[in-house]
Structures are given as structure tokens and as C-alpha cells.
C-alpha positions as CSV (number, residue, x, y, z in Angstrom):
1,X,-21.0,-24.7,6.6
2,X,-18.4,-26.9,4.7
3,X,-19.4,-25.7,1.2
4,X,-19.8,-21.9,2.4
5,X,-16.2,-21.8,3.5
6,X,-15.0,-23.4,0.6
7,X,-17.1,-20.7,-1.5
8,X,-15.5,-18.1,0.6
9,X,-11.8,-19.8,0.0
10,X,-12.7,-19.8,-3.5
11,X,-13.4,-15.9,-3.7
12,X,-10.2,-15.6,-2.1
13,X,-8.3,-17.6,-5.0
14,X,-9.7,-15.3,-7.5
15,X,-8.5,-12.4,-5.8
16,X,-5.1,-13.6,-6.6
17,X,-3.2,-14.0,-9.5
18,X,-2.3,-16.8,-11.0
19,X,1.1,-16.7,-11.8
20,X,3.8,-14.1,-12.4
21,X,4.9,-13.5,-16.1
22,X,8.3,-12.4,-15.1
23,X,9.9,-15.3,-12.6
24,X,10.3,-13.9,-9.1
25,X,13.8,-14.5,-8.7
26,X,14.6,-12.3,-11.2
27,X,13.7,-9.4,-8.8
28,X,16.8,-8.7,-6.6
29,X,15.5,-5.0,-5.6
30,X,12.9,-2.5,-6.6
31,X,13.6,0.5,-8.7
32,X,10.8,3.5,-8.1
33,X,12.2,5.2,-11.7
34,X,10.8,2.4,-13.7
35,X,7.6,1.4,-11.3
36,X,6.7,5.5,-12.0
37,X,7.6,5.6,-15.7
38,X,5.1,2.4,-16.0
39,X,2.9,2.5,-19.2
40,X,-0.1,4.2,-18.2
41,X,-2.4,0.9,-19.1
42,X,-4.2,-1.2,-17.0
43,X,-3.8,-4.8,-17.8
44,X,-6.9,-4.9,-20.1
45,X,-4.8,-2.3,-22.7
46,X,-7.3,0.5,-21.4
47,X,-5.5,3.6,-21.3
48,X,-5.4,5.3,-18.1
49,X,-5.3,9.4,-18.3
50,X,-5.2,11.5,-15.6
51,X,-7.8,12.9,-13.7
52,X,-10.1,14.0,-11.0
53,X,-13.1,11.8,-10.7
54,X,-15.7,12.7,-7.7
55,X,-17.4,9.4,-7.3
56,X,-15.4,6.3,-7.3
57,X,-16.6,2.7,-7.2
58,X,-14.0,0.4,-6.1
59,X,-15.2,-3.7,-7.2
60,X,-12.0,-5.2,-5.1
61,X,-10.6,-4.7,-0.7
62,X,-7.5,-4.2,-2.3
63,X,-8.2,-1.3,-4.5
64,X,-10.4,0.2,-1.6
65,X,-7.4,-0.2,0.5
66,X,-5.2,1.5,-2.1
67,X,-8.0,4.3,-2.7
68,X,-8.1,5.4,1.2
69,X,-4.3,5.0,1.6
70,X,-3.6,8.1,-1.5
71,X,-5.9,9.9,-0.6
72,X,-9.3,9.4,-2.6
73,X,-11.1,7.8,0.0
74,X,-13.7,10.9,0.5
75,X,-14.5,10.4,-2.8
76,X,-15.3,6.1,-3.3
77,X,-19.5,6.1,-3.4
78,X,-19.6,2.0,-3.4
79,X,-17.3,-0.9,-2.3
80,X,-18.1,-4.6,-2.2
81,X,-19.4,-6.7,0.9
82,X,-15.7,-7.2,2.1
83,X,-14.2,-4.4,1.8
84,X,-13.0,-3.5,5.1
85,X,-10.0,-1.9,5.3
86,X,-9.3,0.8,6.8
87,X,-11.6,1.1,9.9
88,X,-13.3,4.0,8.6
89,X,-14.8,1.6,5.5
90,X,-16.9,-0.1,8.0
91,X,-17.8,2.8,9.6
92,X,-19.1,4.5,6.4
93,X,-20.7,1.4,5.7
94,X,-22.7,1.1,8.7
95,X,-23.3,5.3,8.4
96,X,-25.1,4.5,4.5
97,X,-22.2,6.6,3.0
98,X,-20.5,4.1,1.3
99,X,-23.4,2.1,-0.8
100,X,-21.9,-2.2,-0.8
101,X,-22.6,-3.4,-4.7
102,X,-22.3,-7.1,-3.8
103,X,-19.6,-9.6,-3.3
104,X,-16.0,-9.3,-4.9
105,X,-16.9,-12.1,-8.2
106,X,-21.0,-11.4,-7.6
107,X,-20.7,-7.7,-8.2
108,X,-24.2,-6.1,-8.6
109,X,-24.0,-4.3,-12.4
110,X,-27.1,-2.4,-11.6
111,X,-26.2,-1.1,-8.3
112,X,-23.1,0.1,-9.7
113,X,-25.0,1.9,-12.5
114,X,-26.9,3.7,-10.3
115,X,-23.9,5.1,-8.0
116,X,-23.0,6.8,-11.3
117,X,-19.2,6.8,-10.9
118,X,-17.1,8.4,-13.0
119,X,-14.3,5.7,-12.1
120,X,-14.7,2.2,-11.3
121,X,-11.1,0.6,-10.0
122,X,-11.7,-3.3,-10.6
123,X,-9.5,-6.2,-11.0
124,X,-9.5,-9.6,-13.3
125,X,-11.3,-11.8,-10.0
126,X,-14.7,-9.4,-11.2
127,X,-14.4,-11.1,-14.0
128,X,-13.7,-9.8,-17.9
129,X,-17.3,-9.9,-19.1
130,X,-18.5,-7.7,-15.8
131,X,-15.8,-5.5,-16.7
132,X,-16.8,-4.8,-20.3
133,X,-20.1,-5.1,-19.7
134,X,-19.8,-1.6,-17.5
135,X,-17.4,-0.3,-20.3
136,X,-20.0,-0.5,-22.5
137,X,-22.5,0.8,-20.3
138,X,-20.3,4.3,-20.9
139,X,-18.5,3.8,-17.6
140,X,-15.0,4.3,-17.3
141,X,-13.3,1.0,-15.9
142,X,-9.4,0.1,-15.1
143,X,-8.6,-3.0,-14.1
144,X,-5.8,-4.8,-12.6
145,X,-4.0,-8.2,-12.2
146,X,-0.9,-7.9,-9.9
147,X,1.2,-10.8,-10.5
148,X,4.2,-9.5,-8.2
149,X,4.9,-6.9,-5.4
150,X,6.4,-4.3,-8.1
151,X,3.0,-4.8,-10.0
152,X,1.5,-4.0,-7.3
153,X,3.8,-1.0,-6.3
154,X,3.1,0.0,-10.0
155,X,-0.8,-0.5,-10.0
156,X,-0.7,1.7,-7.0
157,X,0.6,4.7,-9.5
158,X,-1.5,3.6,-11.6
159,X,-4.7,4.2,-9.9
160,X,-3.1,7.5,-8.4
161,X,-2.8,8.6,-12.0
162,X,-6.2,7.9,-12.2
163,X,-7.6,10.0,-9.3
164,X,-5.4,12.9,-9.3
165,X,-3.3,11.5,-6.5
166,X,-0.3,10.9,-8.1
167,X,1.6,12.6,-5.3
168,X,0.3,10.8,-2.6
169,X,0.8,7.5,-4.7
170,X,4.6,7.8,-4.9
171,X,4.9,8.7,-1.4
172,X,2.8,5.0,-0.4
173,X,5.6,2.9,-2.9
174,X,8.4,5.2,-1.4
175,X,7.2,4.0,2.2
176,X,6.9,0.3,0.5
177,X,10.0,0.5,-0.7
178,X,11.8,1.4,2.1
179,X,10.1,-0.7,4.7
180,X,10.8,-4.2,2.3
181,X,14.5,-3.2,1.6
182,X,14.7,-2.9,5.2
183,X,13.7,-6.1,5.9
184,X,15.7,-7.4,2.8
185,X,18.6,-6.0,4.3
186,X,18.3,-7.7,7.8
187,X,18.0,-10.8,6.0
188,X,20.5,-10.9,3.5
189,X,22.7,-13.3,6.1
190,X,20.1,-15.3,7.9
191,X,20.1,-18.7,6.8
192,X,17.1,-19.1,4.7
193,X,14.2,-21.3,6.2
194,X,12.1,-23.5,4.0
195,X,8.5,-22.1,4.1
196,X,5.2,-23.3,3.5
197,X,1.9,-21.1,3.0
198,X,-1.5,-22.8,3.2
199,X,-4.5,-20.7,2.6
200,X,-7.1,-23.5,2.9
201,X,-7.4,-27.2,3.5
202,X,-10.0,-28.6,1.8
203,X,-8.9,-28.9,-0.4
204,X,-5.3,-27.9,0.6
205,X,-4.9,-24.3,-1.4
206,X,-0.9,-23.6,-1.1
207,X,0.8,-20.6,-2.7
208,X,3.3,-21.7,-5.3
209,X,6.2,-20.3,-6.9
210,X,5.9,-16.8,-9.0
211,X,3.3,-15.3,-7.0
212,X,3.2,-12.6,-4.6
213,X,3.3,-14.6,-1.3
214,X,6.0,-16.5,-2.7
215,X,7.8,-13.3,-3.5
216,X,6.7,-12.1,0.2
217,X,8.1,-15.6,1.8
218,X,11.7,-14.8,-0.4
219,X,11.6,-11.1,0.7
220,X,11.2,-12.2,4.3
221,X,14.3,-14.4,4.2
222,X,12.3,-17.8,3.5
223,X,12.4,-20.6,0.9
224,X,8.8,-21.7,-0.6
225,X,8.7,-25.4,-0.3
226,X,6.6,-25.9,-3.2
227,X,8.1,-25.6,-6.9
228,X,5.0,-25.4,-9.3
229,X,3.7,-22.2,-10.1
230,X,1.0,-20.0,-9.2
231,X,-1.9,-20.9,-6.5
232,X,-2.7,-25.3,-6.2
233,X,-4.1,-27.9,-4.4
234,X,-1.8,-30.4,-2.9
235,X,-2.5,-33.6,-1.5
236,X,-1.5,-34.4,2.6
237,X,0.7,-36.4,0.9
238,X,2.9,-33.6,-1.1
239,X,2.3,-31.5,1.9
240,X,4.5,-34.4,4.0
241,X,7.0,-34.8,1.9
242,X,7.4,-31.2,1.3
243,X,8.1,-31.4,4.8
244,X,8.5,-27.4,5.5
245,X,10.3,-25.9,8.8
246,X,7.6,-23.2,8.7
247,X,3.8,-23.6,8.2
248,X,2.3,-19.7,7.1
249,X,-1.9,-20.1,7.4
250,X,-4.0,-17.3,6.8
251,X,-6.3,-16.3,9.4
252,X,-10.1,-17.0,9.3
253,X,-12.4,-19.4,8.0
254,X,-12.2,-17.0,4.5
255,X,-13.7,-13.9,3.6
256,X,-15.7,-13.7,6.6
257,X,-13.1,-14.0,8.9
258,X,-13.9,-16.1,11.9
259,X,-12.1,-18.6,13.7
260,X,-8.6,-19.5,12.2
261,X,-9.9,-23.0,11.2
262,X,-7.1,-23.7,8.5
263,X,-4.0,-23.4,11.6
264,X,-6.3,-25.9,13.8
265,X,-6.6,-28.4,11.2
266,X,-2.6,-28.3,10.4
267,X,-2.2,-28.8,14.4
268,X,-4.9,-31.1,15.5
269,X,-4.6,-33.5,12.5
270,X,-2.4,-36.8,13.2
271,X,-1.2,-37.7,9.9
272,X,1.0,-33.8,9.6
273,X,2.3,-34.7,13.3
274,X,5.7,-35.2,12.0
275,X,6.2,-32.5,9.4
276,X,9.2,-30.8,11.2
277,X,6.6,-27.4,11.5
278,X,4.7,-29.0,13.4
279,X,6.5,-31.0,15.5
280,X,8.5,-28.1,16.3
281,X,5.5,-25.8,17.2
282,X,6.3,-23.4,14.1
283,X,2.6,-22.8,12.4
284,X,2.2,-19.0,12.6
285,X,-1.1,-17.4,11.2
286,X,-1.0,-14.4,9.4
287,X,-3.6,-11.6,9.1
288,X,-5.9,-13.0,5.5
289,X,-6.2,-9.4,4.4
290,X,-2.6,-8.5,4.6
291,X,-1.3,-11.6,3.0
292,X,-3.6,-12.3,0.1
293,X,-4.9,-9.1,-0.6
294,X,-2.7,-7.3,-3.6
295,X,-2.2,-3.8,-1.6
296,X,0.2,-1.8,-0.3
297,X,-0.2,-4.2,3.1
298,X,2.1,-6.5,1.7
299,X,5.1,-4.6,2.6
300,X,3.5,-5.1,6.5
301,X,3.1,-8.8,5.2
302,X,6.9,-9.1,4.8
303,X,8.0,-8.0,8.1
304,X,5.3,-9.8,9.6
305,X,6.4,-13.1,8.1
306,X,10.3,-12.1,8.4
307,X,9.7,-12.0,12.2
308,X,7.3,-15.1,12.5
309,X,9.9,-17.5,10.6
310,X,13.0,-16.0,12.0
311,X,12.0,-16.5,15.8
């Protein structure tokens, strides 16, 4: 059971990117102009040109997520084991209308094949060599790796471009937009609270500085505790003397959801009993699929965590 969680944690991690290449704190407020007037590449340097494909293949729950959201949801033929967002995924699933190609890094290149998309929406955590390889199979692949919120914001055009839903697109970053500078705006004179996010603990996964959830923790009004960049492990030790007000877990025991086995370890074991989170009964869980997936859900991520470390 041990090594299947960590397994699971592990697909998780390569969900996420690594670190940003543009420092978070640069990022005092989003500008829609320059998110829609975003070189039409993905992040491989394929060029994306519009168009209206009829069978989509999405290799990531984020892009399916995305792909429902604008619009093109009628239209995706295969999705991966854990896509399952929104409801009507499963439901497709469970009908045989959406065909599953395999897990988000163990993607099944044949079953893909045979779907015979004329799109496949991936990302870097299906790994470079699984994307080419369906390149040169004559498929047409985009691929992303978000690194912040506005990448995000901007891969969502991106893949809107892609399906002819463009229109739909904008109007999902508008909404963003205006639901995070909401919550910005409430925060702006709330003391900030130190925050720590842990997505596993064995090892002890925490999200760093110049990533996404770090940019969702600032967003919300919160202070990451943890200076490095991009997704680490961290001994108990670091995690003590980091000594956060706020403990963020995310839900589940990984992929597969189940019990929330990462918030009863931070509460049942003695040696965190006097990390000031703790003590004070301030470890919150937080939905897996809206904090660590790249999607449009991160805006509902920031208010989420704005209201959970501001009680």
C-alpha cells in the first residue's frame, strides 16, 4: 500500500511544474490583453493554428477539465484513468463514450492511435519522448507546462485556439480573472499569514517558491514558509523549524483519492505537536484536484485557501 501511494504521489509531482521561469512576485495583477495576444506556441515551439478538430484526446485532468469548461467537451474520444472532472467525464466513462488510454505518465500510444484524433492536448508529465513519438505517428500534439496562474490563464487560450473555442476560452480567464482580483482585493489589508502546503509525507512533498500553489497561497493573502523553488522534499526537521501558522494538505491518499492520509499524519504525529499550525488546530485540507491540477480550478483554489487561512 506504502509504495502504491507514493507511486500515486509521484504521478501527482509530474503533473506539476517545476519551477516558474518568471519569479512569482513579479506578478502584482493579470492583464487579459497580453494573456490573449500570447504567441500561439505550445511550450514544445509547436505552432498552434486554429481549428475545428472533431475527435480530441486529452493525455492530462487538467486539460480535460479545460476541454469541457470551453466548450469541446462533446468532442474529446479518450481521457486518461484519472480524469474526472467534471461529473459528466465519469459518467461518459462508465457509458463507453469516452475510451480511458491509461494513466497520466503510462499513456497507452496504441490506444491513442486507434481513437484517431485529430488533436491530442498533452502536457510535459506525459513525457517528451510519448509526445513526439505521436508527432511522428502524423498526429497533431500541443503540449503544455504551466509554471504560473497566467500560464495557465494563457494555455487555456491556447487550447481554445486550438478547438475553435476561442470565444468560450476568453470568457473562462475573464471569470478567472475576476474571481482572483476579487479575492486579491479583500486581501490587500489582511495581515499576511505564513503558509505551508504539504502534498505528501513520505517523503514530505511541500510546494516551494515560484510555483503555482505558491502563487495561489500569495494570491490568497498567505506567505509560503519555504524559500527554495519549485516542488521538494523536506525533512520533519525543516518542516519544524519552518514552523508555519497554517498547514494546507491536499486531500486523498493521491490520485485515487481516498482517505485524507497526509492531514492525519500532520495531526496524529508527536514530533509536529508544537508547530504553531498544529497546536493551534489550523491544518485545513484542500480538494487534490483543485490545488494541484493546472486548470481553470485554481481560481476556486484561491478563494478556497483565502477563506481557510483567514478564519
Amino acid at each position: 500500500m506504502r509504495k502504491h501511494t507514493i507511486l500515486l504521489l509521484l504521478l501527482i509531482a509530474a503533473i506539476l511544474p517545476l519551477c516558474s521561469s518568471k519569479p512569482a512576485e513579479e506578478h502584482t495583477s493579470f492583464n487579459l490583453t497580453e494573456i490573449l495576444n500570447a504567441t500561439p506556441v505550445d511550450d514544445t515551439g509547436y505552432t498552434i493554428n486554429e481549428g475545428n478538430p472533431q475527435r480530441i484526446v486529452s493525455l492530462a485532468p487538467s486539460n480535460t477539465e479545460i476541454l469541457f469548461a470551453i466548450g469541446a467537451g462533446d468532442r474529446v474520444v479518450g481521457v486518461t484513468d484519472y480524469c474526472n472532472y467534471p461529473p459528466e467525464v465519469v459518467e461518459k466513462k462508465k457509458k463507453g463514450e469516452l475510451v480511458s488510454i491509461g494513466g497520466y505518465t503510462t499513456i497507452n500510444i496504441e490506444k491513442v492511435v486507434s481513437l484517431k484524433p485529430d488533436l491530442v492536448v498533452a502536457t510535459y508529465g506525459n513525457g517528451i519522448e510519448n509526445i513526439e513519438t505521436l508527432r511522428r505517428m502524423g498526429l497533431t500534439v500541443i503540449a503544455f507546462d504551466p509554471k504560473s496562474v497566467e500560464d495557465v490563464m494563457k494555455d487555456i487560450i491556447l487550447i481554445g485556439v486550438a478547438t475553435g473555442e476561442k470565444e468560450n476560452a476568453t470568457k473562462l480567464v475573464q471569470e478567472m480573472l475576476e474571481r482572483i482580483e476579487k479575492v486579491r482585493e479583500s486581501m490587500k489589508d489582511k495581515p499576511k499569514v505564513r503558509v505551508a502546503h504539504i502534498l505528501w509525507y513520505d517523503p514530505i512533498w511541500v510546494s516551494g517558491k515560484n510555483t503555482f500553489i505558491d502563487e495561489v497561497i500569495r494570491l490568497a493573502g498567505g506567505e509560503n514558509v519555504f524559500n527554495f523553488d519549485g516542488w521538494r522534499t523536506v525533512s520533519v526537521e525543516d518542516l519544524i523549524a519552518a514552523n508555519p501558522d497554517v498547514i494546507i494538505v491536499s486531500s486523498g491518499s493521491g490520485m485515487g483519492g481516498g482517505k485524507d492520509v497526509v492531514y492525519e499524519w500532520v495531526v496524529s504525529d508527536d514530533r509536529l505537536s508544537g508547530i504553531k499550525a498544529v497546536k493551534e488546530g489550523r491544518v485545513y485540507v484542500v480538494d487534490a484536484d483543485i490545488i494541484n491540477r493546472p486548470s481553470y480550478r485554481l481560481a476556486e483554489a484561491i478563494e478556497v485557501v483565502a477563506d481557510l487561512i483567514h478564519k
